[in-house]
C-alpha positions in Angstrom: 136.9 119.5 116.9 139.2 117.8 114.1 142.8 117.6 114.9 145.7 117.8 112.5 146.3 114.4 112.5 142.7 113.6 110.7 142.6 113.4 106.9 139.5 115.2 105.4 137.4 112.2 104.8 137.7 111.2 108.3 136.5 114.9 109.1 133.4 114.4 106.9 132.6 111.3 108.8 133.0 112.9 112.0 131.1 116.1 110.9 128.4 113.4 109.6 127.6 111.7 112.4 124.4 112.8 114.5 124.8 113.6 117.9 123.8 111.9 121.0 120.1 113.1 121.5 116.9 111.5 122.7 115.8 110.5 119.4 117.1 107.1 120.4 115.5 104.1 121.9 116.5 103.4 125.4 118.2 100.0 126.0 115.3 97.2 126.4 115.9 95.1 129.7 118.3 92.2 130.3 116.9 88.8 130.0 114.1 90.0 127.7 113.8 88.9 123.8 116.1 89.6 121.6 115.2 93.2 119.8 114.4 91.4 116.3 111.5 89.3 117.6 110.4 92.3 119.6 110.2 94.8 116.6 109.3 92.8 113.8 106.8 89.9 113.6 105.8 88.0 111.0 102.4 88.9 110.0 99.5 86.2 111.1 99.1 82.8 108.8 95.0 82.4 108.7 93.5 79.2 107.3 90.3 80.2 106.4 89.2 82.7 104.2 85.7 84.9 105.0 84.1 86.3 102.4 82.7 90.0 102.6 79.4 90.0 104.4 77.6 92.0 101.2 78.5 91.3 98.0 80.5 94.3 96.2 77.1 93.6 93.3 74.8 94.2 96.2 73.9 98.0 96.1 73.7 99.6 99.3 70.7 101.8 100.7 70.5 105.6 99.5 69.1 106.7 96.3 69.7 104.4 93.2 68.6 101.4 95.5 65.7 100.4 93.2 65.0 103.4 91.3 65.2 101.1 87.7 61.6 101.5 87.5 62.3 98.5 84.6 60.3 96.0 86.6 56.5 97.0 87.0 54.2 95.7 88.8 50.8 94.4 86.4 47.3 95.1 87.4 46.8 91.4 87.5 49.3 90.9 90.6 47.6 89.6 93.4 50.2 91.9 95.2 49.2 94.9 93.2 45.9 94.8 93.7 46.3 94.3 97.5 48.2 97.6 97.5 45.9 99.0 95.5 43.0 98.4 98.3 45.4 99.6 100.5 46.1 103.0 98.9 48.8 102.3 97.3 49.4 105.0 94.2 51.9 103.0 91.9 55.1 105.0 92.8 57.3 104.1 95.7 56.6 102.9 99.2 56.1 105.4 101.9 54.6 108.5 102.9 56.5 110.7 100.6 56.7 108.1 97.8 60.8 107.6 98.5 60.9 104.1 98.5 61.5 101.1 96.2 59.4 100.9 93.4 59.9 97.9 91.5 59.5 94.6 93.3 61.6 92.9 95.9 62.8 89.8 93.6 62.3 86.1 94.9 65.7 84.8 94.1 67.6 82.5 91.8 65.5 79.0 92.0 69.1 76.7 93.4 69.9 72.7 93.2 69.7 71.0 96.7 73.3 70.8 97.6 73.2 74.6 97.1 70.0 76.3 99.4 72.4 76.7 102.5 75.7 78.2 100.5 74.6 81.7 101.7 74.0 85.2 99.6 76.7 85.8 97.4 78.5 82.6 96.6 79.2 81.8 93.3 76.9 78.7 92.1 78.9 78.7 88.9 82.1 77.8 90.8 84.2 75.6 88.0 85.7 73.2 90.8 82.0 72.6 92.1 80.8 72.0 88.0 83.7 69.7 88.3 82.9 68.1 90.9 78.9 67.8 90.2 79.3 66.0 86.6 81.9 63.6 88.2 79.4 62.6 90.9 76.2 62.8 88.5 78.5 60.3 85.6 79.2 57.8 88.8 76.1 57.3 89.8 74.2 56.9 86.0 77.6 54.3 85.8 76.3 52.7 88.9 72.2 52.6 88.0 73.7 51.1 84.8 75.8 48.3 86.6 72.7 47.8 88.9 70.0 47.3 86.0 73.0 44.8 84.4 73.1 42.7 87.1 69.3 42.7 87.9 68.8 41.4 84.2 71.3 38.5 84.3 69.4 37.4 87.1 
C-alpha cells in the first residue's frame, strides 16, 4: 500500500512492479559457471562446408520425374530393340506403364582431374578455370624451354 510520504511516480513504479511468483528461475548452485556462459553460447565455428546430398536441379521421385517424353527412344537402339523382344510397348516401364519413359542419360563426358568430384559439383567453378589455364600455360612454357635446350644441344 502507498504511504503519504510517496510521490505519484514512485506509486506507479511500485504499482508496476510484478510480484514475487514462480515465473522466476531458481538460483543456479554456488561454484557453478557464471549464468552468461550457461544461457547463451556462441553458436559452433565449422571449418568445412558439406554440400546438400541431391542437387536442388535434381528432381525428386513422384510424377514429373521423366514424364518430358522429349527424348525418344529410335527403332535402331540396340536398347530399344531389346525391349522390344522383351515386351516392351514404347510407353513407360512397369506393369501399369508408370514409369520413366525417356532414357536414363549417360552423363556429362568430364576431364581427368574431374571423374571423382561427385554429382553436383560445379565443373565450371571460375577459381578451378583459373587454376587449370595457369597450370596448362606452365607446362606448354616448360615443353617449350625443354625443346630449347634439346636443340642447342
Amino acid at each position: 500500500m502507498p504511504t503519504q510520504s510517496q510521490t505519484a511516480p514512485e506509486q506507479q513504479q511500485q504499482q508496476q512492479k510484478p510480484p514475487d511468483s514462480s515465473h522466476q528461475m531458481p538460483p543456479l548452485p554456488p561454484g557453478g559457471p557464471p549464468p552468461s556462459t550457461v544461457f547463451h553460447q556462441p553458436p559452433p565455428q565449422h571449418s568445412h562446408y558439406y554440400p546438400p546430398a541431391i542437387p536442388f536441379s535434381v528432381p525428386h521421385r513422384g510424377g514429373a520425374y521423366g514424364k518430358s517424353g522429349v527424348e525418344k527412344l529410335d527403332e535402331s537402339n540396340k536398347g530399344h530393340q531389346m525391349l522390344k523382344r522383351m515386351g516392351w510397348g514404347g510407353a513407360g516401364l512397369g506393369a501399369k506403364e508408370q514409369g520413366i519413359e525417356a532414357p536414363i542419360s549417360g552423363g556429362e563426358v568430364r576431364e581427368r582431374e574431374d571423374l571423382y568430384k561427385g554429382v553436383g559439383v560445379s565443373l565450371n567453378d571460375p577459381y578451378e578455370n583459373f587454376r587449370k589455364s595457369k597450370k596448362q600455360a606452365f607446362i606448354s612454357r616448360m615443353k617449350e624451354r625443354q625443346e630449347h635446350t634439346r636443340g642447342a644441344e
